[in-house]
N, C-alpha and C positions, 0 to 999 in steps of 0.2 A: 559387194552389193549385187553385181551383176549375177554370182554365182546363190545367191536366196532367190533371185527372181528367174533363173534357169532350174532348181531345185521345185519351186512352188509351179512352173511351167510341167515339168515333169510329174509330179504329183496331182495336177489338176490334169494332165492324159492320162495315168493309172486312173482314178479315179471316172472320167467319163471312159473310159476302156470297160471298166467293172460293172458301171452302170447298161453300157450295151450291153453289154452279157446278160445279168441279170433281167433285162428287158426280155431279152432275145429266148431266154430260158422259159422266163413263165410264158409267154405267150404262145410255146411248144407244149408245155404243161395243161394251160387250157384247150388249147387244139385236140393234145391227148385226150383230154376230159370228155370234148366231145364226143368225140368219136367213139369211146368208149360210153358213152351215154347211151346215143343214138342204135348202138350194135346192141345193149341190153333191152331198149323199148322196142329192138323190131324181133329180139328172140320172144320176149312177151308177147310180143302182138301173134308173133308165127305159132306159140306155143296154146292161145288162147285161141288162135282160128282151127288150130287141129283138133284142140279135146274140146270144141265148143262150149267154152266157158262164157261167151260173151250171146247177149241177145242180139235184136236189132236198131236198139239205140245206143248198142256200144257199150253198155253197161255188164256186169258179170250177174249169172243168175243167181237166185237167192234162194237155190234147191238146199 
């Protein structure tokens, strides 16, 4: 008996072991996300204050 209740011990630490990880994972995943977000909307914003695509309400013109 001792030895199911040290096997199920064991298995419920793999298990929360796995589960940190997987946490630990996506939450680098969305970090990534970010960051990668944020680098595309400020090359738009760079690329749209250079070739002056944008007016003065921030809007793009409709030449």
């Amino acid at each position: 008996m001792a030895n199911k209740q040290n096997n199920k011990g064991v298995a419920d630490g793999i298990k929360e072991t796995a589960g940190a990880a997987f946490h630990a994972v996506h939450s680098a995943l969305e970090t990534t996300e970010n960051v990668a977000m944020n680098a595309v909307d400020a090359a738009k914003n760079a690329t749209d204050n250079l070739t002056g695509n944008r007016n003065e309400k921030g809007q793009r013109n409709q030449d």
